[in-house]
TORTIKOL-995458 format. One record per residue (C-alpha): x, z, y; chain; residue number from 1; residue in three letters. Coordinates in Angstrom, 2 decimals. Layout:
# TORTIKOL-995458
       X       Z       Y c   k   r
       X       Z       Y A NUM ala
...
END
This chain:
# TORTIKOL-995458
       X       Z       Y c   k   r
  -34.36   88.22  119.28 A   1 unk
  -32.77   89.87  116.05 A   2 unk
  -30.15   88.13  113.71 A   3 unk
  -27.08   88.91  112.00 A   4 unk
  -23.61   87.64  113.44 A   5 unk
  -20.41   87.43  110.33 A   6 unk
  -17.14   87.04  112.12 A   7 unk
  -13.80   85.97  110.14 A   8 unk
  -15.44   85.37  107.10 A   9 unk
  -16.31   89.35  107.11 A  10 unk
  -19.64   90.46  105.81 A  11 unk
  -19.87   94.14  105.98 A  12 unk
  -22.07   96.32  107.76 A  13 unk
  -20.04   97.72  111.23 A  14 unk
  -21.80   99.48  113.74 A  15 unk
  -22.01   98.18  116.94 A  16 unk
  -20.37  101.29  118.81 A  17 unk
  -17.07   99.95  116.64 A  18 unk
  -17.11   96.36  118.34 A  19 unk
  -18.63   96.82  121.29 A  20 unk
  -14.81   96.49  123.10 A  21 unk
  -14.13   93.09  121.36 A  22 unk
  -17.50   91.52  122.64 A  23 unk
  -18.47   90.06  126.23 A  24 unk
  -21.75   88.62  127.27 A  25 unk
  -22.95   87.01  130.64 A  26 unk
  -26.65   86.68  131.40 A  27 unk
  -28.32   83.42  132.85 A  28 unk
  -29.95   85.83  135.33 A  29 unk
  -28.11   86.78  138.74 A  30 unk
  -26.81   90.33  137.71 A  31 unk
  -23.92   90.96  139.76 A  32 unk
  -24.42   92.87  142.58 A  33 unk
  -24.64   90.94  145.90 A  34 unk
  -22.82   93.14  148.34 A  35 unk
  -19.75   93.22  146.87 A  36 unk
  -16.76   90.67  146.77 A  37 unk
  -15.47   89.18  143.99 A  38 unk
  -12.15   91.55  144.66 A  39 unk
  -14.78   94.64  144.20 A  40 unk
  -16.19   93.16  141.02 A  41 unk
  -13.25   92.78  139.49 A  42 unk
  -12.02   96.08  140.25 A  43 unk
  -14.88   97.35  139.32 A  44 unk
  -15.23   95.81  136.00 A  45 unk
  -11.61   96.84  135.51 A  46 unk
  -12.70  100.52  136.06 A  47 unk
  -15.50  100.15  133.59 A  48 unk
  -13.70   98.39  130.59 A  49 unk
  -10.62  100.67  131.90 A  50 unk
   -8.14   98.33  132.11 A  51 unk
   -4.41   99.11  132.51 A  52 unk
   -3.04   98.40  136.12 A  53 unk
   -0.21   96.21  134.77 A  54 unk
   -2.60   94.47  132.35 A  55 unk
   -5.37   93.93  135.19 A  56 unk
   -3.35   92.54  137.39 A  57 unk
   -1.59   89.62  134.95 A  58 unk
   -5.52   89.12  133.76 A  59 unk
   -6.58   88.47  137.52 A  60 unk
   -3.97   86.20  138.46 A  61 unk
   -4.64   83.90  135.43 A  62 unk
   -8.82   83.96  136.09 A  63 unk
   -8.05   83.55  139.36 A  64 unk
   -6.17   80.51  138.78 A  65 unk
   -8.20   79.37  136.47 A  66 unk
  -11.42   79.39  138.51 A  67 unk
   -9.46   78.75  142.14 A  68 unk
  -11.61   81.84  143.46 A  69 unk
   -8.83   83.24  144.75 A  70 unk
   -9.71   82.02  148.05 A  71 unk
  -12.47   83.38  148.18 A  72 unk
  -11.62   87.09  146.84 A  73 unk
  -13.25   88.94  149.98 A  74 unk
  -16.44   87.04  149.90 A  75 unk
  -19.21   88.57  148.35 A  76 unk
  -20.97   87.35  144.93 A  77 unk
  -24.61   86.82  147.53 A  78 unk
  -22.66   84.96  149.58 A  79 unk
  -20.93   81.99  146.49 A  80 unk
  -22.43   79.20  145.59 A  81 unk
  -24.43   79.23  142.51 A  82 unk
  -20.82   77.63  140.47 A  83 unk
  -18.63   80.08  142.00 A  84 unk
  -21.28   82.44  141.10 A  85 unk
  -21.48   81.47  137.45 A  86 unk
  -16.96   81.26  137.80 A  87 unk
  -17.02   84.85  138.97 A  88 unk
  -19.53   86.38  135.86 A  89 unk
  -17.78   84.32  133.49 A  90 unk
  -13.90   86.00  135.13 A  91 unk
  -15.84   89.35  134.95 A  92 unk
  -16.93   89.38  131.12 A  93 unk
  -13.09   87.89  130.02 A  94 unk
  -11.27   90.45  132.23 A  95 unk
  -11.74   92.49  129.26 A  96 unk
  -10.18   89.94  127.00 A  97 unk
  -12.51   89.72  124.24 A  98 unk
  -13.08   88.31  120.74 A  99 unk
  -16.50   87.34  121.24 A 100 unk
  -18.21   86.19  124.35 A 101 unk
  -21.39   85.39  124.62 A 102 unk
  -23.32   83.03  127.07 A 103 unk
  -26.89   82.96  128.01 A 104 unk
  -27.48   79.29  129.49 A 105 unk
  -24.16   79.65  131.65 A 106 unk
  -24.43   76.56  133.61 A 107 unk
  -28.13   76.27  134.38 A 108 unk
  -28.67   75.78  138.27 A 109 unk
  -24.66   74.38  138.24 A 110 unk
  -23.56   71.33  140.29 A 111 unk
  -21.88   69.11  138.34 A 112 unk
  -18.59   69.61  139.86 A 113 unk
  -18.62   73.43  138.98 A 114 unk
  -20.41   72.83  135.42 A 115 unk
  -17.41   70.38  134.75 A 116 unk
  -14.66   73.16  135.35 A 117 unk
  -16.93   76.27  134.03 A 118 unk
  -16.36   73.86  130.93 A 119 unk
  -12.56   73.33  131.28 A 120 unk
  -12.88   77.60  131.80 A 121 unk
  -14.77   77.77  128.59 A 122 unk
  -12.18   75.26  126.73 A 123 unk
   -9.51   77.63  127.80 A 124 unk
  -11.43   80.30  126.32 A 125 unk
  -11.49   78.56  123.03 A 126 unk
   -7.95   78.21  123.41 A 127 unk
   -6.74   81.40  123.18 A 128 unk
   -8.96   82.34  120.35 A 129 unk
  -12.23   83.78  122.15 A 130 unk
  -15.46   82.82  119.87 A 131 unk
  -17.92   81.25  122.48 A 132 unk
  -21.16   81.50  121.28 A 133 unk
  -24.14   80.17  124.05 A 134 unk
  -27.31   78.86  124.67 A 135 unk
  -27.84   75.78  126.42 A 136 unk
  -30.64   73.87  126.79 A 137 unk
  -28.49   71.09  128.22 A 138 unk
  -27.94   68.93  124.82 A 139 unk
  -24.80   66.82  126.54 A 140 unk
  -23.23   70.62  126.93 A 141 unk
  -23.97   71.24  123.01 A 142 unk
  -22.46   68.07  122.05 A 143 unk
  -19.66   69.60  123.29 A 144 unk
  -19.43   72.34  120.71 A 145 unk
  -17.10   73.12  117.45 A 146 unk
  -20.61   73.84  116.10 A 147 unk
  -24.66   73.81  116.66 A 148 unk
  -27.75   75.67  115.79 A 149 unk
  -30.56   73.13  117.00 A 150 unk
  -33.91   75.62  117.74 A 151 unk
  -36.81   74.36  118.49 A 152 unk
  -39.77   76.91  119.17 A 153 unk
  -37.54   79.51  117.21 A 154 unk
  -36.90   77.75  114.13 A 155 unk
  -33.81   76.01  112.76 A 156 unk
  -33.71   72.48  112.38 A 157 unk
  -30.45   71.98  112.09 A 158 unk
  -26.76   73.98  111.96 A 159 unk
  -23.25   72.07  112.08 A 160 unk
  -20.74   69.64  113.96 A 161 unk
  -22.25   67.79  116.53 A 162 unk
  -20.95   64.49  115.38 A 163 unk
  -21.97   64.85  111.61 A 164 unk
  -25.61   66.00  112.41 A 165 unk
  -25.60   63.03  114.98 A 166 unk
  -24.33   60.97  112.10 A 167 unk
  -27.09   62.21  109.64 A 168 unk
  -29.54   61.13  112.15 A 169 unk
  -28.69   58.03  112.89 A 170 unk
  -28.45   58.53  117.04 A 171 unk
  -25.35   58.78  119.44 A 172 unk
  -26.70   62.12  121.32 A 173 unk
  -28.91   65.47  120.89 A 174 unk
  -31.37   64.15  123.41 A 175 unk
  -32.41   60.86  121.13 A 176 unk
  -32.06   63.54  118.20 A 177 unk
  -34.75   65.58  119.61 A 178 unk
  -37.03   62.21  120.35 A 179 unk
  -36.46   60.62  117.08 A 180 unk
  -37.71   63.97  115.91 A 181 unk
  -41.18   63.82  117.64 A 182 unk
  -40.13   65.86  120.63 A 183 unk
  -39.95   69.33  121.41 A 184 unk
  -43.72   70.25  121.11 A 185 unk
END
């Protein structure tokens, strides 16, 4: 609930009102509004971050390529599955094109099918030099990750690469890590 975020090796103090256009976030909770399409949302989150035509419309044709919503663009976000769902929040915080994203349990409730390419989304992400930072309580997801913060009940047990702190351990996967460790309590 409170912490401190240093980004490019930069420690000083900057208010939040100074980054606030470099930083994304998309809830676990349904918070897009059910009557309208995915078209509406992404106008509407172009009027809010107030996004250039030109520039909105070369972002929307390469989210909607990337998620293959285009399909779908008059169909509205009550009416998606719970993947397309999840496709369409994720194309609504990058339409913005931000530094920083972050991602409160993104793929809970996903099929595997949509949790699979929300992941090849998030690689993509990655690619072009967005900082994903998540929770997941889906330890095959977090193996997936540059790095890991392992919580359990609030407190750190352990921050790095996945494979080294698998290494330390002596175990091929978070889940056995967790076990070997007593279990989450």
């Amino acid at each position: 609930t409170d912490g401190k975020i240093t980004y490019q090796i930069d420690n000083r103090e900057v208010s939040f009102q100074n980054i606030k256009d470099s930083i994304a976030y998309m809830p676990q909770t349904q918070s897009l509004y059910a009557d309208l399409s995915i078209k509406e949302h992404l106008e509407f989150f172009r009027d809010l971050y107030g996004i250039e035509k030109e520039i909105y419309e070369t972002k929307k044709r390469e989210l909607l390529a990337l998620t293959r919503l285009d399909a779908f663009l008059d169909r509205p976000a009550g009416k998606l599955s719970g993947g397309m769902y999840k496709k369409l929040g994720l194309m609504c915080a990058l339409l913005r094109s931000p530094k920083i994203i972050f991602l409160d349990e993104p793929t809970n409730g996903v099929d595997p099918i949509s949790r699979r390419e929300f992941w090849d989304m998030l690689h993509s992400a990655v690619e072009s030099g967005i900082l994903v930072l998540m929770t997941t309580a889906y330890m095959d997801e977090a193996e997936r990750c540059g790095e890991v913060v392992l919580m359990e009940n609030g407190v750190v047990l352990a921050q790095g690469e996945p494979t080294q702190l698998l290494h330390q351990q002596n175990v091929s996967n978070f889940d056995e890590y967790f076990l070997k460790r007593g279990g989450i309590k």
